[in-house]
MARLUM-596987 format. One line per 10 residues: number of its first residue (from 0); their letters; for each residue y, z, x of N, C-alpha, C. Coordinates in pm, whole numbers, plus 50000, padded with zeros to 5 digits. Atoms other than C-alpha are relative to their C-alpha. Example, Ala and Ser with C-alpha at 12.3 -4.5 7.8 and 13.67 -1.06 7.14 Angstrom:
0 = AS = 49881,50000,50089,49550,50780,51230,50120,50000,50090  49881,49994,49918,49894,50714,51367,50109,50073,49923
This chain:
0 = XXXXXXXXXX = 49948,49878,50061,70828,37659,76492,49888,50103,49998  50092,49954,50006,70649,37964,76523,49929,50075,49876  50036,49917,50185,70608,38079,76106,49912,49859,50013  50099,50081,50072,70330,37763,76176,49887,50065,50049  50106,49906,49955,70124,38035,76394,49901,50035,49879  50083,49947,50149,70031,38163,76037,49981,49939,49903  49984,50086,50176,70134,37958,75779,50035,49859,50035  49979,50146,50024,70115,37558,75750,50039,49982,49914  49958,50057,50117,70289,37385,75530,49966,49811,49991  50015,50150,50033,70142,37071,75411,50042,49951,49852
10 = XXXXXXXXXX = 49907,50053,50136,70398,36833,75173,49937,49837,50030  50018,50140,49968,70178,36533,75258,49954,49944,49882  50066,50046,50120,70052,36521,74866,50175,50009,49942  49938,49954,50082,70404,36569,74760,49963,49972,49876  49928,49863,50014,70524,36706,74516,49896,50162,50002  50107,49911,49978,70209,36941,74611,50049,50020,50134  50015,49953,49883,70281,37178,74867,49917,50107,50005  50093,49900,49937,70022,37346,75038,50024,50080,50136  50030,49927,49845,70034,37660,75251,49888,50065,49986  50130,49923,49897,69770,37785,75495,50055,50146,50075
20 = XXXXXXXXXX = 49987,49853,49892,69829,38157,75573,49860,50036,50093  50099,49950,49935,69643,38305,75828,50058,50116,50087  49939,49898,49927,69675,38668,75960,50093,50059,49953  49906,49939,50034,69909,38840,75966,50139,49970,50134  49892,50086,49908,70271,38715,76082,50140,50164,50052  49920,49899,49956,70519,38940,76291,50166,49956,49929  49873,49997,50071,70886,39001,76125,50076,49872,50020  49993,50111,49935,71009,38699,76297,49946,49871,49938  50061,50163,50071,70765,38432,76210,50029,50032,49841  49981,49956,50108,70809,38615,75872,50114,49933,49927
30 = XXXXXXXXXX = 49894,50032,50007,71165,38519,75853,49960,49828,50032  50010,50190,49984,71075,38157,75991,49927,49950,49844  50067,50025,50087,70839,38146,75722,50069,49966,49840  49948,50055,50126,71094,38201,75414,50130,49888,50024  49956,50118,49991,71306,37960,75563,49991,49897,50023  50073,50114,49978,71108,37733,75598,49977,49926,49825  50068,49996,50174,71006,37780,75197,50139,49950,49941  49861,50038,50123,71385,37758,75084,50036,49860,50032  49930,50126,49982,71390,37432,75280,49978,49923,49903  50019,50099,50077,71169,37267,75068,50073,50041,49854
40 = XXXXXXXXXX = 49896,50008,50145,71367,37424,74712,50116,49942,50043  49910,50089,50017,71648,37262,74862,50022,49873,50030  50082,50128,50008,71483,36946,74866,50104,49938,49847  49999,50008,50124,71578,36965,74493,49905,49925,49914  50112,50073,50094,71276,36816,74359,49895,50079,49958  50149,49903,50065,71029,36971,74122,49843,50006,50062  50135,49985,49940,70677,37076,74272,49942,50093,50006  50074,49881,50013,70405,37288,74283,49925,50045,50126  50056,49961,49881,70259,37519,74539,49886,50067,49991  50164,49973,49982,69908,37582,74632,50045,50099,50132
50 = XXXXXXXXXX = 49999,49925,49899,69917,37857,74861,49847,50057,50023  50133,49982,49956,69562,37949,75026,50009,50130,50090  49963,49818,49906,69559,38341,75166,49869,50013,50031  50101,49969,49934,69200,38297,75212,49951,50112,50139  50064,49945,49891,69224,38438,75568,50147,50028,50052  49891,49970,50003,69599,38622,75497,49940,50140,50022  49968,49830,49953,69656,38994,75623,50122,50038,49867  49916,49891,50062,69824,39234,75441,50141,49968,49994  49856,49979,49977,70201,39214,75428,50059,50156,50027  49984,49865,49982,70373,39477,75572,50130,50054,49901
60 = XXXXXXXXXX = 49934,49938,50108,70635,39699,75362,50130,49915,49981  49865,50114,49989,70944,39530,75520,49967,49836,49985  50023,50140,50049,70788,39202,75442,50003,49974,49874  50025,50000,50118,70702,39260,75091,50178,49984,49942  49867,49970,50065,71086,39410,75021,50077,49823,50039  49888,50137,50002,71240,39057,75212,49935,49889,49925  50084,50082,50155,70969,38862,74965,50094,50047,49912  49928,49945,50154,71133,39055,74678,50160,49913,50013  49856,50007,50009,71510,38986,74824,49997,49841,50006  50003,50103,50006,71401,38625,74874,50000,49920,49906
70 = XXXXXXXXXX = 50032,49987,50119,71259,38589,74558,50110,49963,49873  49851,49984,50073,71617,38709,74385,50087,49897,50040  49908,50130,49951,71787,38481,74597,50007,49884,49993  50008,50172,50031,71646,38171,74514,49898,49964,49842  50024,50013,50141,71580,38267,74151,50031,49886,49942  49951,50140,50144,71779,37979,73989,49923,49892,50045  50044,50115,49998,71639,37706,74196,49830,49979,50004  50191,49981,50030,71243,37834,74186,50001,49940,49836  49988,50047,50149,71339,37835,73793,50009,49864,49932  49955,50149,50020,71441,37488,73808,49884,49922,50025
80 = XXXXXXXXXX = 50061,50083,49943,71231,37336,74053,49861,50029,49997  50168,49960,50018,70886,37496,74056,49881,50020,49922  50057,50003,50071,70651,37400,73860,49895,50070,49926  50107,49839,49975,70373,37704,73945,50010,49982,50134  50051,49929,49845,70242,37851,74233,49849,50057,49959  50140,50012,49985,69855,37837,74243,49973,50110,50130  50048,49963,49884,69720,38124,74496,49877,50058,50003  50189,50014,50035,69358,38147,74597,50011,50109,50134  50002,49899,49936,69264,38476,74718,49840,50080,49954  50161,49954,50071,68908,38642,74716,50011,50154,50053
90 = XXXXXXXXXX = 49996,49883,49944,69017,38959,74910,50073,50122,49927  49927,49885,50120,69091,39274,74651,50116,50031,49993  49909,49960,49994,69334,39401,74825,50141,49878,50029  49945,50130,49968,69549,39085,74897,50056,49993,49829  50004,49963,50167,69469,39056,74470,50107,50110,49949  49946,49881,50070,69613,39365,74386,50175,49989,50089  49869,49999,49982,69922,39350,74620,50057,49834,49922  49899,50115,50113,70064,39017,74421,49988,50036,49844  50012,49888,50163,69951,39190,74113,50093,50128,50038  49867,49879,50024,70206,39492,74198,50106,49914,50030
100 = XXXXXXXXXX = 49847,50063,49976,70476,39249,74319,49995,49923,49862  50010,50097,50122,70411,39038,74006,50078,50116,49858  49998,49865,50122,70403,39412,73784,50191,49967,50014  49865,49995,49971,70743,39470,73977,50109,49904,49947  49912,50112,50041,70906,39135,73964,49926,49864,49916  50005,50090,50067,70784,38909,73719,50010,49848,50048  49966,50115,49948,70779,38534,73888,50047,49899,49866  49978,50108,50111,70969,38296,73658,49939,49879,49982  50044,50157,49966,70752,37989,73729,49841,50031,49938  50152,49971,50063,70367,37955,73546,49975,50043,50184
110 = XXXXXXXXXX = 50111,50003,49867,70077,38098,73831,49866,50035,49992  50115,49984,50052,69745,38101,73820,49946,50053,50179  50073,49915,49883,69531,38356,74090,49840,49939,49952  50143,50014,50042,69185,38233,74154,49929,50014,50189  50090,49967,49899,68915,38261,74418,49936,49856,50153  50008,50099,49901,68869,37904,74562,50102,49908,49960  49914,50062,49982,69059,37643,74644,50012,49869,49876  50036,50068,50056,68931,37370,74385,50114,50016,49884  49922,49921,50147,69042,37559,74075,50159,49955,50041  49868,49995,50001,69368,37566,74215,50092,49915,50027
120 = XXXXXXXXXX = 49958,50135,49983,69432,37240,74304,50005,49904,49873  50002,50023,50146,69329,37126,73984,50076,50026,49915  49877,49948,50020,69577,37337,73824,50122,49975,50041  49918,50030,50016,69828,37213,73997,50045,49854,49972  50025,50179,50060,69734,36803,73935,50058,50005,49825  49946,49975,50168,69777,36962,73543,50135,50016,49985  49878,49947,50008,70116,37096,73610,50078,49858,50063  49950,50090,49951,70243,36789,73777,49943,49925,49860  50046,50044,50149,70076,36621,73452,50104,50012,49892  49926,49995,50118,70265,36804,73221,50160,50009,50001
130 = XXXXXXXXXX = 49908,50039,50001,70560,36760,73415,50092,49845,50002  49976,50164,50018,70564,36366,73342,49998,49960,50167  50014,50081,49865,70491,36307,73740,49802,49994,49998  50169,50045,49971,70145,36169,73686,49956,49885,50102  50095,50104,49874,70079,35933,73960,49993,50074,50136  50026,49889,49893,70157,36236,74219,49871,50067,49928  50147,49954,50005,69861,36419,74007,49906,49898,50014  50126,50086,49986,69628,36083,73995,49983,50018,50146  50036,50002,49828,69652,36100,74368,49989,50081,50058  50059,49891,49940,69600,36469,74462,49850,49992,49924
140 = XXXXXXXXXX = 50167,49968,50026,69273,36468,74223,49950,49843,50028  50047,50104,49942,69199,36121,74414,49941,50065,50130  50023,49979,49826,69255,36261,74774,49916,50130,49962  50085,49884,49956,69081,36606,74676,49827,49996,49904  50133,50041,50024,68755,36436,74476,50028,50077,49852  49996,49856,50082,68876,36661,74167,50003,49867,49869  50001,50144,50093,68838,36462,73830,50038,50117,49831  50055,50119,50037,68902,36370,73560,50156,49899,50119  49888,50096,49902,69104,36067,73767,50015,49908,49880  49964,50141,50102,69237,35757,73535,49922,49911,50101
150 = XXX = 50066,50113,49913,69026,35472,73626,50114,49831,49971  49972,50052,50033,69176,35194,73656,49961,49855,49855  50033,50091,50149,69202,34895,73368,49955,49869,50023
């Protein structure tokens, strides 16, 4: 599929999904991209997403607006199913545009913006925590070295 040109999606920690943007994606992969996203809400299983924009482009205007209409459209089952959305971004402007879509539309799901990837992984091991799936968090802060881990008894 070509929305993996830019964006990976790794569900190999489920219920942790991680995407890898990179660049900037043409209208097209754009579109591959949120259908790719509604596949996994209609998964129906609760989880959290780590998204990594590290080395993400800009969105363009008509991207932002089918974010927004996407957004609306799969309000009830984000509400349901999503636990947060973790996105690690060090680039201002990148910052500031999810801070005006955020101003705009409000995301119903916790999210925490931070600068590396650590933080945000961590954050979402907590959120899987406090959603009573703790052996999916013992095993993302296993596989990503992140602690505290339960030792065993």
């Amino acid at each position: 599929m070509s929305a993996t040109r830019f964006c990976t999606f790794d569900d190999s920690l489920w219920p942790l999904l991680i995407l890898r943007i990179v660049g900037e994606p043409s209208n097209q992969q754009f579109e591959e991209y949120l259908d790719v996203s509604a596949s996994y809400l209609r998964r129906g299983e609760r989880h959290v997403v780590v998204a990594d924009l590290l080395q993400a482009a800009l969105e363009s205007a008509e991207q932002r607006r089918r974010r927004a209409e996407w957004m609306s459209r799969h309000d009830g089952l984000t509400r349901e199913l999503l636990l947060g959305n973790a996105f690690v971004i060090n680039a201002p402007f990148l910052r500031l545009g999810l801070n005006l879509l955020f101003h705009v539309r409000p995301p119903p799901w916790s999210y925490l913006i931070v600068p590396r990837l650590e933080p945000a992984l961590a954050w979402a091991a907590g959120r899987m925590d406090e959603a009573g799936l703790r052996e999916p968090a013992e095993r993302v802060r296993r596989h990503f070295g992140l602690w505290p881990v339960s030792q065993p008894s």
